[in-house]
VOTIVO-578035 format. One line per 2 residues: their letters; for each residue x, y, z of N, C-alpha, C. Coordinates in Angstrom, 1 decimal. Example, Ala and Ser with C-alpha at 12.3 -4.5 7.8 and 13.67 -1.06 7.14 Angstrom:
REM residues 2
as	13.2:-5.7:7.8:12.3:-4.5:7.8:13.2:-3.3:7.8 ~ 12.8:-2.2:7.1:13.7:-1.1:7.1:12.9:0.0:7.9 $
REM end
This chain:
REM residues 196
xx	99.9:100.9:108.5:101.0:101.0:107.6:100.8:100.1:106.4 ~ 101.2:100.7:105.1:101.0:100.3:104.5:102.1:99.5:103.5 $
xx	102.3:98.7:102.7:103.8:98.0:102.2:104.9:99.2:101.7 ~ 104.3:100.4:101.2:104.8:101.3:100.9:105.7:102.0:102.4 $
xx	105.4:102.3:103.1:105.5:102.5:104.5:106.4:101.8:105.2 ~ 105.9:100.5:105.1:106.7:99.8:105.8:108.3:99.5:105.1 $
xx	108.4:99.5:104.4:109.5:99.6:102.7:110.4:100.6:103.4 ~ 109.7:101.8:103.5:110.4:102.9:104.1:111.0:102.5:105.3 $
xx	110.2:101.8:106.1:110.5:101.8:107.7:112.0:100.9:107.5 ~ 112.0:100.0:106.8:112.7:98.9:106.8:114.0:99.6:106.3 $
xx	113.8:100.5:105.4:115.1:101.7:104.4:115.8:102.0:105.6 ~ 115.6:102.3:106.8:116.0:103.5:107.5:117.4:102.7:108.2 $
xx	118.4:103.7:108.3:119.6:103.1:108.9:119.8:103.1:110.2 ~ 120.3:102.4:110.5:120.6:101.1:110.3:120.2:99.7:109.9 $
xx	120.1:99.3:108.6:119.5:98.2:108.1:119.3:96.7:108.8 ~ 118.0:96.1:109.1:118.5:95.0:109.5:118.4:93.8:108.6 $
xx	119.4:92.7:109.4:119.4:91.7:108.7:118.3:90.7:109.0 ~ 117.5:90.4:109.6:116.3:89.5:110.2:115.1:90.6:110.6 $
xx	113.9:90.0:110.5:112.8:90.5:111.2:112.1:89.9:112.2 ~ 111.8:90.0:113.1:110.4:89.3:113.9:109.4:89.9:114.1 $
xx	108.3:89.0:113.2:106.8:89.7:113.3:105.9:89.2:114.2 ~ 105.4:89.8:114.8:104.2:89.3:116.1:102.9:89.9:115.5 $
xx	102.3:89.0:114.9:100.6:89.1:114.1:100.0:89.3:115.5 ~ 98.2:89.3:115.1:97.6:89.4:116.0:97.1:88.5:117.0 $
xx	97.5:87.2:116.4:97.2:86.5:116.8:98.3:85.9:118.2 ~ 99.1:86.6:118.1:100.4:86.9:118.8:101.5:85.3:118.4 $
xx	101.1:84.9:116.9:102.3:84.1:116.8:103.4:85.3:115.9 ~ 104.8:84.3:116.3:105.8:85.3:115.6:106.3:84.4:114.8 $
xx	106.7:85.4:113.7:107.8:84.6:112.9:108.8:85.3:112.8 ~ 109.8:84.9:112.0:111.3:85.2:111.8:111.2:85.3:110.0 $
xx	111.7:86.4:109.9:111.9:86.9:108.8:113.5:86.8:108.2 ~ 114.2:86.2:107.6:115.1:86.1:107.0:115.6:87.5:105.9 $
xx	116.2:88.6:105.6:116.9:89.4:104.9:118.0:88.9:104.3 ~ 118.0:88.4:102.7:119.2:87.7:102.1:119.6:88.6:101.1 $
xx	121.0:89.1:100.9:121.5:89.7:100.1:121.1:89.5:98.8 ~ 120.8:90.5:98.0:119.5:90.7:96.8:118.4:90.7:96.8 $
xx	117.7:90.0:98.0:116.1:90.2:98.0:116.1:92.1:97.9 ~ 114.7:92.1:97.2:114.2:93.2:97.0:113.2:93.1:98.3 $
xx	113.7:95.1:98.7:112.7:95.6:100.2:111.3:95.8:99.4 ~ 110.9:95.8:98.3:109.8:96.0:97.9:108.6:94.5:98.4 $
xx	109.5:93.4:97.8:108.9:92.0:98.1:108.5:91.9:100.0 ~ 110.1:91.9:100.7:110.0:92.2:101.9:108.8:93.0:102.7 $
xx	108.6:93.8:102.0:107.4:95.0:102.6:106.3:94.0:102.5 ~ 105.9:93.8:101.3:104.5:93.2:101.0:104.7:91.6:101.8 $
xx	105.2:91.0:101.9:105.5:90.0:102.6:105.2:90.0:104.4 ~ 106.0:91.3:104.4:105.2:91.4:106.0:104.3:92.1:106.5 $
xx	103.6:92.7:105.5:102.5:93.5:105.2:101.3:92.1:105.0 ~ 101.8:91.2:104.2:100.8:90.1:104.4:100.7:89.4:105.5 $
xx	101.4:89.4:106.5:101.3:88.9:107.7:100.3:89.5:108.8 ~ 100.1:90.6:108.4:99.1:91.6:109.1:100.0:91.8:110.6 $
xx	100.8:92.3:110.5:101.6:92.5:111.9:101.4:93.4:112.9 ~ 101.4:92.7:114.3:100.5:93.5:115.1:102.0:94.5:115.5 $
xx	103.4:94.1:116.0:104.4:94.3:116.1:105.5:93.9:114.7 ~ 106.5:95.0:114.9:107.9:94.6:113.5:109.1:94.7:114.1 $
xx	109.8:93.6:114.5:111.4:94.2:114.9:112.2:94.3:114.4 ~ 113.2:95.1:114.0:114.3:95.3:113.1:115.3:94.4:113.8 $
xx	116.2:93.3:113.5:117.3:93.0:114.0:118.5:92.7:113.3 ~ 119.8:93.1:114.1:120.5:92.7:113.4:121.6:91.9:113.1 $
xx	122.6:91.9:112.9:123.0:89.9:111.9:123.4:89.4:113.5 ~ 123.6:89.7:114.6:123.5:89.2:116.0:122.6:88.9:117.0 $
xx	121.5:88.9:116.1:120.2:89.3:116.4:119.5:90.3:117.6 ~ 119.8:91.4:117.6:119.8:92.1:118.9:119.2:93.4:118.1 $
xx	118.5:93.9:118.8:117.0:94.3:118.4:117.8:96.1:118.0 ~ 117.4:96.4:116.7:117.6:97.6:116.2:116.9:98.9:116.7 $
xx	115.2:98.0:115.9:114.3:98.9:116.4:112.8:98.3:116.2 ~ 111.9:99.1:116.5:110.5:98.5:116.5:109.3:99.5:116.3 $
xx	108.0:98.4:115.6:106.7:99.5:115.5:105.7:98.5:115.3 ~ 104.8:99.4:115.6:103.7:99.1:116.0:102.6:99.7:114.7 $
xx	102.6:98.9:113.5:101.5:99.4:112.1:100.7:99.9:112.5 ~ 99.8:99.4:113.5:98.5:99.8:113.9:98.5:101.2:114.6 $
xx	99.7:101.4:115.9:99.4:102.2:116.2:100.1:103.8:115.4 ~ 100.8:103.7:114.8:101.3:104.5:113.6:99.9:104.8:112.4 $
xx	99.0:103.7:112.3:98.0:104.3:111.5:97.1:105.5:112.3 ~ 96.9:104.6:113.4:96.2:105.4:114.0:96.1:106.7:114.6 $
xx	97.3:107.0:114.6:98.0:108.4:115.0:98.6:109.4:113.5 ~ 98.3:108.4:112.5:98.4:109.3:111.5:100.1:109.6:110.9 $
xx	101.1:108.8:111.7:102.5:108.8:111.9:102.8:107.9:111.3 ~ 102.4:107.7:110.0:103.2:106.9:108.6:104.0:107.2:108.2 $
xx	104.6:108.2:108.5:105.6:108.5:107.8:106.9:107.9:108.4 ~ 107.8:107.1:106.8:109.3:106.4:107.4:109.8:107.8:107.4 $
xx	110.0:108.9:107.2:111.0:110.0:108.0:110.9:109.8:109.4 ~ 110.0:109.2:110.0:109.9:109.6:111.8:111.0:108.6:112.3 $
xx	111.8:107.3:111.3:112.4:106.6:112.0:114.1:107.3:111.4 ~ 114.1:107.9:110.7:115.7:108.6:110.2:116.1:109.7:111.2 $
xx	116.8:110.0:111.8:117.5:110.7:113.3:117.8:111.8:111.9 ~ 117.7:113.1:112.6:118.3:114.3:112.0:118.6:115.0:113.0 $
xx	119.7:115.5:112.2:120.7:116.2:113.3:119.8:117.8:113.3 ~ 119.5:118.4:114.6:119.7:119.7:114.9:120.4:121.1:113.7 $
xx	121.6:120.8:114.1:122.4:121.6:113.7:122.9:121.1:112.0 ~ 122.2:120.2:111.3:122.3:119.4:109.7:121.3:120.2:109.4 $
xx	121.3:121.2:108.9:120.5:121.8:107.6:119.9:121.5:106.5 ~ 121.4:120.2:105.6:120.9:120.0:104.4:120.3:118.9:104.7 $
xx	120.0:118.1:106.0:118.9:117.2:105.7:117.8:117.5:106.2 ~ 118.1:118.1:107.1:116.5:119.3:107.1:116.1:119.3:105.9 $
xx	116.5:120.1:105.2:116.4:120.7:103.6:115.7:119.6:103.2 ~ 116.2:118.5:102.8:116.1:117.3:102.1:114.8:116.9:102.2 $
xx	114.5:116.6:103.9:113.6:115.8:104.8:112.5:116.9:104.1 ~ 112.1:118.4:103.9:111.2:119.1:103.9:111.2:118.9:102.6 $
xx	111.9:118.9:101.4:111.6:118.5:100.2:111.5:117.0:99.7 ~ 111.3:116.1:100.9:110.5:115.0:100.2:109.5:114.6:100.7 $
xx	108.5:115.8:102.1:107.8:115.6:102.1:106.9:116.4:101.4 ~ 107.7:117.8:100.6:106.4:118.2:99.9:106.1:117.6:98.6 $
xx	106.8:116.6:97.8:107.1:115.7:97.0:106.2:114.9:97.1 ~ 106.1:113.9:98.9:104.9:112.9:98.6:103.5:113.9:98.7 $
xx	103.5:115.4:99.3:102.2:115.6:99.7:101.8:115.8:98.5 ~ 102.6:116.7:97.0:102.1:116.6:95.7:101.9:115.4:95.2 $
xx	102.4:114.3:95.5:102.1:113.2:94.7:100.9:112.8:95.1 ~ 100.7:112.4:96.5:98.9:112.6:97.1:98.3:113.3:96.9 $
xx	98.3:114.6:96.3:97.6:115.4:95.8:97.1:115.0:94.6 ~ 98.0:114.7:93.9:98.0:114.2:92.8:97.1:113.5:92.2 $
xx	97.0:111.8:93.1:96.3:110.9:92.8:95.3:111.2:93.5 ~ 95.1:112.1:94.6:93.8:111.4:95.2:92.8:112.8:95.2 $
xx	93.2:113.9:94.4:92.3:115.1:94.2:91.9:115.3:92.3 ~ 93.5:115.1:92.0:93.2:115.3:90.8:92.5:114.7:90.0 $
xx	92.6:112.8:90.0:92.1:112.2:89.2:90.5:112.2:89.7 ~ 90.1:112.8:90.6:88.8:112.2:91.2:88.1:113.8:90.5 $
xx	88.8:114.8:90.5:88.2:115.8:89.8:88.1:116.0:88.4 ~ 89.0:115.1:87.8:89.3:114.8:86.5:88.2:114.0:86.2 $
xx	87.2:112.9:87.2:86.1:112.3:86.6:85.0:113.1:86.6 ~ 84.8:114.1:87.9:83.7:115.0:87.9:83.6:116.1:86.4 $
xx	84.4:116.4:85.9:84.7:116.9:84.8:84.2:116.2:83.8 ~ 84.6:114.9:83.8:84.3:114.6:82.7:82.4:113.5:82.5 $
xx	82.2:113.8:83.8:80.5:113.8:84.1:79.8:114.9:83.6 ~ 80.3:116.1:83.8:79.6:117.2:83.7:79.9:117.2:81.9 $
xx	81.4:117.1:81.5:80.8:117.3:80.2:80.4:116.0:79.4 ~ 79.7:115.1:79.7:79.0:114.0:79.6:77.6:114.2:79.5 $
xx	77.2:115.2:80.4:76.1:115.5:80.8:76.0:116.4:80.0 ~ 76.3:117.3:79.9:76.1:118.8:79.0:76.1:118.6:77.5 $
xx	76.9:117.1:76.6:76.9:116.7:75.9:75.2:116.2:75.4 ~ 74.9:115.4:76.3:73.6:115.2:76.2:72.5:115.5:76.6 $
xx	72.4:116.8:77.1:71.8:118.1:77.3:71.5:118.7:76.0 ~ 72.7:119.1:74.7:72.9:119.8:73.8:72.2:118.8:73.0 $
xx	71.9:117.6:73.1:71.8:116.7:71.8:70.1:116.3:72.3 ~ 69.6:116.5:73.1:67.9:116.7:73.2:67.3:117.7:73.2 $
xx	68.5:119.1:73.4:67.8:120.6:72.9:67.9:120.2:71.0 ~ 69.3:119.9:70.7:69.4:120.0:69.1:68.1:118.6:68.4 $
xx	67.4:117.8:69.3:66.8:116.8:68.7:65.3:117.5:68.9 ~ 65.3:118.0:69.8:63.9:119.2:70.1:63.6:120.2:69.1 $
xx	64.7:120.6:68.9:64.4:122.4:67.9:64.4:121.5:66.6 ~ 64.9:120.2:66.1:65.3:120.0:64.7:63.3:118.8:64.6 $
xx	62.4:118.5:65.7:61.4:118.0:65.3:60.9:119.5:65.5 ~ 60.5:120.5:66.3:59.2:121.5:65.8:59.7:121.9:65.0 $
xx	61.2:122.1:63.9:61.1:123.0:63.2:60.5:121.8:61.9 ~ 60.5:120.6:62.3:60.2:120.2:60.9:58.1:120.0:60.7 $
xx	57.8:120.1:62.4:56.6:119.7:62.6:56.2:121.4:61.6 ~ 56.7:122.9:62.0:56.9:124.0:61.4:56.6:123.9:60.3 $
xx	57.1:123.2:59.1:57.6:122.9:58.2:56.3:122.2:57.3 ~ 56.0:121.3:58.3:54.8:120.5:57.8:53.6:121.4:57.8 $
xx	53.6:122.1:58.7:52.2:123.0:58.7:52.6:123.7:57.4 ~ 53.4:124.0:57.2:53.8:125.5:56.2:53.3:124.4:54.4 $
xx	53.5:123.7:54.7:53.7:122.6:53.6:52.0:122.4:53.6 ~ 51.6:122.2:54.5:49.9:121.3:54.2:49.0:122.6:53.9 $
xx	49.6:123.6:54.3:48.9:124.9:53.5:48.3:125.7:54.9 ~ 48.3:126.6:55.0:47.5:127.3:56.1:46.9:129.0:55.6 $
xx	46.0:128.4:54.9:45.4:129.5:54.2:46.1:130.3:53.2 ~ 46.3:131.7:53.5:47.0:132.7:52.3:48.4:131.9:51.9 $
xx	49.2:131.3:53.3:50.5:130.9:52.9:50.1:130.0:52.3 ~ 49.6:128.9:51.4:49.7:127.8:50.9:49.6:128.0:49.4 $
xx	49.6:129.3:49.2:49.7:129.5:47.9:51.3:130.6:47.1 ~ 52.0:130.6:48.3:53.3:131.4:48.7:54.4:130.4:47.7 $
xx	55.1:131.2:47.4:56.4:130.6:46.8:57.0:129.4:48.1 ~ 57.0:129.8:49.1:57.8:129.4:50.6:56.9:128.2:50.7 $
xx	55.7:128.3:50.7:55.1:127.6:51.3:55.2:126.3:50.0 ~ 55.2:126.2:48.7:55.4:125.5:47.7:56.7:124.8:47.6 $
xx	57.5:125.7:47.9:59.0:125.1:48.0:59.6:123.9:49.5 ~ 58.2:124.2:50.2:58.5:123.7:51.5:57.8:122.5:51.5 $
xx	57.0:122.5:50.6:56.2:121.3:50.5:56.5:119.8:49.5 ~ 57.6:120.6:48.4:58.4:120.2:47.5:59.5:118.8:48.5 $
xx	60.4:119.8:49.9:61.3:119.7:50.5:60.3:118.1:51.3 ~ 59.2:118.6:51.9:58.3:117.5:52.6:58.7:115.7:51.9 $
xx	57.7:116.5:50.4:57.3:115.6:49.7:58.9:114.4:49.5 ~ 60.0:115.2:49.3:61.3:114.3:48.6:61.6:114.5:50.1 $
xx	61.7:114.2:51.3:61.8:113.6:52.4:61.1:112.6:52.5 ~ 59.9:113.1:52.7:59.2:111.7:52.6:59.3:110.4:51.6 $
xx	59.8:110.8:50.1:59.8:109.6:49.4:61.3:109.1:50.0 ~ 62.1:109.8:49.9:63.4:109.1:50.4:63.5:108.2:51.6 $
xx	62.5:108.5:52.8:62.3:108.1:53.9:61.5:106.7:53.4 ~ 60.6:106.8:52.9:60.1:105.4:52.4:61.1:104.4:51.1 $
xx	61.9:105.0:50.5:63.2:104.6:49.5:63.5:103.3:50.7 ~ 64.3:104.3:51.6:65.1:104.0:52.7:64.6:102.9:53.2 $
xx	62.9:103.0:53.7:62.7:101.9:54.9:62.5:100.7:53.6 ~ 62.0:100.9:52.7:62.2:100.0:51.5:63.5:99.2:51.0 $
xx	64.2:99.9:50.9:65.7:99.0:51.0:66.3:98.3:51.9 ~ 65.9:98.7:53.3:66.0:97.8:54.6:65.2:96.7:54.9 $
xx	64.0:96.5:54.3:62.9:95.8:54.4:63.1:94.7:53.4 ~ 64.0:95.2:52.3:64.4:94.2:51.2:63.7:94.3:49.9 $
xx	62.4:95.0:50.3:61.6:95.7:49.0:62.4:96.7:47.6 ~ 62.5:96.2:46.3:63.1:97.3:45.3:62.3:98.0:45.2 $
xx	62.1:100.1:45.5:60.7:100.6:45.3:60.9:100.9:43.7 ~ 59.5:101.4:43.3:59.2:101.4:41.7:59.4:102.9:41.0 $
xx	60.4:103.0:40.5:61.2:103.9:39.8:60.3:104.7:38.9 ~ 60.1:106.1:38.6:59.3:106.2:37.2:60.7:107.0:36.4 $
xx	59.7:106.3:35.3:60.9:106.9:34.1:60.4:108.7:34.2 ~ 61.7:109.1:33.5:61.9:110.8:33.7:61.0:111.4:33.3 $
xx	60.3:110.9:32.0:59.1:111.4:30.9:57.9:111.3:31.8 ~ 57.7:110.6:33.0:56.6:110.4:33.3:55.9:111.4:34.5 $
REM end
């Protein structure tokens, strides 16, 4: 059981006013319940005690009710509805009791399907992202390696309008690429005048 769980266990009516916890070590303590403490604190509090037993008691100290965390884990019977009595012949808490457990089963659904498919999602389009960007880094070097052949001349085409205009395209890549590594290097490169 978990603080959340045991929160519950503690909710269930008839409320008590004291606890006795028996850890594993089989010391007990006494748990005090003072009007305004919050059951949330209380839960985590004897949830830190790692309790092997929990007694409910009340302001006479005479034993309400009891459980066993461990054996409730283990049987899979966490749930504080097992400690609220429902009537037979009460419908609307029937009703109630089946609408808040399908309440927590969506909210465990919730956290523990959705967000875990919500990362597989977002691996895959992680991956597919960078999939797309070494096809688009692949097709954008042969078309330019393409490009250079068309440009350095390959017989009949090197005398082609295409092939001139492609070599044009080379050439002012390449100076701009040297511009570039020139101005990072801290070098000013050497300008010609327009007439020249």
């Amino acid at each position: 059981m978990g603080p959340r769980e045991i929160r519950g266990w503690l909710l269930c009516q008839p409320r008590p006013s004291s606890l006795r916890i028996t850890n594993d070590d089989q010391a007990s303590h006494t748990l005090e319940i003072k009007p305004g403490q919050s059951w949330a604190q209380t839960a985590d509090s004897v949830h830190a005690l790692k309790p092997e037993l929990i007694e409910a008691l009340d302001a006479t100290g005479k034993l309400i009710r009891a459980v066993r965390p461990g054996e409730v884990d283990a049987e899979g019977e966490d749930s504080p509805e097992e400690g609220i009595p429902v009537l037979a012949n009460d419908p609307e808490s029937v009703r109630l009791m089946m609408f808040a457990r399908l309440l927590a089963d969506a909210y465990k659904h919730s956290t523990d399907v959705a967000f875990e498919r919500l990362a597989d999602l977002f691996e895959a389009v992680t991956s597919r992202a960078a999939t797309l960007e070494r096809t688009l880094d692949g097709m954008n070097r042969m078309m330019m390696r393409q490009a250079q052949e068309v440009a350095d001349g390959g017989g009949e085409e090197g005398d082609s309008f295409e092939a001139m205009m492609m070599k044009a395209f080379m050439q002012g890549k390449a100076k701009a690429s040297a511009e570039k590594t020139a101005k990072t290097n801290g070098a000013v490169p050497h300008k010609k005048d327009d007439d020249e």
